[in-house]
PABARO-885256 format. One record per residue (C-alpha): residue number from 1; x negated, y, z. Coordinates in steps of 0.2 Angstrom, whole numbers. Layout:
REM residues N
ATOM  keti      u      v      w
ATOM   NUM      X      Y      Z
...
REM end
This chain:
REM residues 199
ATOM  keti      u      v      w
ATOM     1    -63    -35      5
ATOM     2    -55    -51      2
ATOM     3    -36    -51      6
ATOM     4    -30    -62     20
ATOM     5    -15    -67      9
ATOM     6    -12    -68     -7
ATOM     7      0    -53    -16
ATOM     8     16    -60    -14
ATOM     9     21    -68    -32
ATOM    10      4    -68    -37
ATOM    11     -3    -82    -26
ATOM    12    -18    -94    -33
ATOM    13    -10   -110    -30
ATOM    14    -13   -127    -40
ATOM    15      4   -124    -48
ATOM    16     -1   -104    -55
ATOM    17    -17   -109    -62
ATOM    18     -9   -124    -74
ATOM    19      7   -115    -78
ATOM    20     -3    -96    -82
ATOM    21    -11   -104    -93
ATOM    22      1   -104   -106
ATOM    23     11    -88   -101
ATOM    24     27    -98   -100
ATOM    25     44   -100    -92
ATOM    26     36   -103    -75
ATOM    27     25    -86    -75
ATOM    28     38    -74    -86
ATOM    29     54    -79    -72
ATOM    30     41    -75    -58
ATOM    31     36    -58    -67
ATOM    32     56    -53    -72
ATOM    33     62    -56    -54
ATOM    34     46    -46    -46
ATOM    35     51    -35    -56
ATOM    36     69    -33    -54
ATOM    37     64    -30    -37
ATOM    38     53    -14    -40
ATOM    39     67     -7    -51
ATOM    40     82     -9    -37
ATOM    41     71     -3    -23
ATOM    42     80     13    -15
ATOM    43     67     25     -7
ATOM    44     79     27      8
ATOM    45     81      9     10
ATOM    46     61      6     11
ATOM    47     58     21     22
ATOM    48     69     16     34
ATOM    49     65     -1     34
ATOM    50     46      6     37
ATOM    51     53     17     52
ATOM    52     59      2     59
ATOM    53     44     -7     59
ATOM    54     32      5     65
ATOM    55     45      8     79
ATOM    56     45     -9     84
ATOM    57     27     -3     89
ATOM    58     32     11     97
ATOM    59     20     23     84
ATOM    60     21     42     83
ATOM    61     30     43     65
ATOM    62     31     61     58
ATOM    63     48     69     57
ATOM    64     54     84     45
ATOM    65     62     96     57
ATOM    66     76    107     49
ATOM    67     86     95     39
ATOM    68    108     97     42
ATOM    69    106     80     49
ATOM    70     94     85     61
ATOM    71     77     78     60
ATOM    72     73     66     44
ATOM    73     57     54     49
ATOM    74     47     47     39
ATOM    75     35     33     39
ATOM    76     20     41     40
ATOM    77      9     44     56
ATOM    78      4     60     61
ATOM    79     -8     62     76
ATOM    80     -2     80     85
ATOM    81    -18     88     84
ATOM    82    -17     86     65
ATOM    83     -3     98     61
ATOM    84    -14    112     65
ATOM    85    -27    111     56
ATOM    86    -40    123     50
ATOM    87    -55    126     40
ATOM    88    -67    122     54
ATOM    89    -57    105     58
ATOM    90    -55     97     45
ATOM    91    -68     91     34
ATOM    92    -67     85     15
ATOM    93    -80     77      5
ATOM    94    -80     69    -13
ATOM    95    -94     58    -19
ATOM    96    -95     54    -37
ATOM    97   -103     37    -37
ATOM    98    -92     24    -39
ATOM    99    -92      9    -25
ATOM   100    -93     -8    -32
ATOM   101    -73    -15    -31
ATOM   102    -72    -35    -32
ATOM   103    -53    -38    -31
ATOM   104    -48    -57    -27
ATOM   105    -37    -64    -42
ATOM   106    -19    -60    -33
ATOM   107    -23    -42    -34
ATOM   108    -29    -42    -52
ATOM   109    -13    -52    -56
ATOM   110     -3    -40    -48
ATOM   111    -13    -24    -57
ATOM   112     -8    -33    -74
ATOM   113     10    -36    -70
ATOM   114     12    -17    -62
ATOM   115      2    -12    -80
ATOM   116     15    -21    -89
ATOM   117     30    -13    -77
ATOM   118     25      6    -78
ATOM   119     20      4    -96
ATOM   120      3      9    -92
ATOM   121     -7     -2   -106
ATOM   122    -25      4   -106
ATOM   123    -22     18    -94
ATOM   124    -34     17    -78
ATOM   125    -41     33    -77
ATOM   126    -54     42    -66
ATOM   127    -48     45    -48
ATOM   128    -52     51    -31
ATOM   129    -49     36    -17
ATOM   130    -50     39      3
ATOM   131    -65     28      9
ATOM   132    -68     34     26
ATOM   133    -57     42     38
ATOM   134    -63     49     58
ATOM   135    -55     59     67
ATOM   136    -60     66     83
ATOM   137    -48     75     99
ATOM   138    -52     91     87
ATOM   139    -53     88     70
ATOM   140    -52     77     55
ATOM   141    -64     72     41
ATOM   142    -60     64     26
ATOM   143    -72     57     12
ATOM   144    -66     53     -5
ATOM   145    -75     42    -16
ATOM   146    -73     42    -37
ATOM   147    -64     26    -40
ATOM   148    -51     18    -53
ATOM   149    -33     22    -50
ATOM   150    -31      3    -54
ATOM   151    -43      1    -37
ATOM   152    -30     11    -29
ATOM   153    -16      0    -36
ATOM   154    -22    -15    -30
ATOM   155    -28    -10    -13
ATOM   156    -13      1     -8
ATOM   157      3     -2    -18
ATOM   158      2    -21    -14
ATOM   159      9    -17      5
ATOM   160     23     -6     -5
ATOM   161     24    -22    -18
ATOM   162     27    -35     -1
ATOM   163     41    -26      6
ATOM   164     51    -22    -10
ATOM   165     50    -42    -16
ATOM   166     56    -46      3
ATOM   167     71    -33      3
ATOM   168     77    -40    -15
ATOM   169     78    -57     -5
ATOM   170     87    -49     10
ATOM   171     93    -31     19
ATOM   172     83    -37     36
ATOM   173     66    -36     37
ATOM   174     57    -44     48
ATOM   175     37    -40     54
ATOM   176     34    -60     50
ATOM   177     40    -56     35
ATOM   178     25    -44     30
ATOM   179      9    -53     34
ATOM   180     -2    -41     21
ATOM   181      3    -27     31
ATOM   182      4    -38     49
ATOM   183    -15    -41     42
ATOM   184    -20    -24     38
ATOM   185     -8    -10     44
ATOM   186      1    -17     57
ATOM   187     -1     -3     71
ATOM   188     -9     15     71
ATOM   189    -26      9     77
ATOM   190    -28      0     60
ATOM   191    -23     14     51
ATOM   192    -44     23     52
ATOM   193    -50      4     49
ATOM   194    -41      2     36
ATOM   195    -46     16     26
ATOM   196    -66     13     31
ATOM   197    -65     -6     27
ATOM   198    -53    -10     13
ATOM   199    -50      6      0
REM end
């Protein structure tokens, strides 16, 4: 699936494509500020800058019950019939044939620089990716296909790589500043289309 908009950093403007050429200044400032961004991130800064944005929507997040502070939640959405679950609703599958994955050229940018940052080198192993998800008023099925983790990386971790470049720049996040995420995960009813269409 071809992304609406580039990864942020990683556009393919007239300007990238002479300037990347060489691997200069241009391209290594871009890369060390993107990167400082990833390293300064605070997990209880992104979540509750998630929260807030799923709020704004008024979406069912799930909360941890039992913390001293009370409930802690989390942005991650949780359908109530899904926390009780069993063997007869909820169904898994895993296929081993691969699905052909054609990444545009900001999401393969961005799978090299986050290579470079985790100090992965040639590491791109084997993994498991969610490629359909349906859910019904009394169970769940997941299917899992065989993938590469760097599929994973640059269908996934770009919406995590959007907000952390924006909250380097500022502490208030705006929903106009996250049009990947606007595009592709903006509301809970894009969630199940986002899993069948674009993983």
């Amino acid at each position: 699936m071809t992304l609406p908009v580039p990864v942020p950093g990683f556009d393919v403007g007239f300007l990238w494509e002479i300037f990347s050429k060489g691997k200069g200044w241009f391209v290594n400032r871009r890369k060390r500020r993107l990167a400082r961004a990833w390293r300064q991130a605070q997990p209880a800064t992104v979540y509750a800058e998630l929260v807030k944005y799923y709020e704004q929507d008024k979406s069912v997040l799930f909360s941890y019950p039992g913390t001293r502070y009370g409930a802690f939640r989390v942005p991650l959405y949780v359908r109530p019939q899904w926390t009780n679950l069993s063997t007869s609703s909820l169904t898994i599958t895993f296929d081993n044939k691969s699905k052909e994955f054609e990444p545009g050229k900001s999401q393969s940018r961005f799978w090299e620089f986050y290579r470079e940052l985790k100090e992965l080198e040639d590491y791109d192993d084997d993994v498991f990716r969610p490629v359909k998800f349906e859910t019904g008023t009394k169970g769940l099925r997941l299917a899992f296909e065989l993938g590469k983790f760097s599929h994973a990386c640059m269908s996934q971790y770009i919406l995590e790589h959007e907000l952390l470049v924006h909250l380097a720049k500022t502490q208030t996040i705006r929903r106009s500043d996250l049009p990947l995420r606007n595009h592709l995960l903006a509301h809970p009813g894009m969630i199940q289309e986002f899993a069948n269409t674009f993983l």
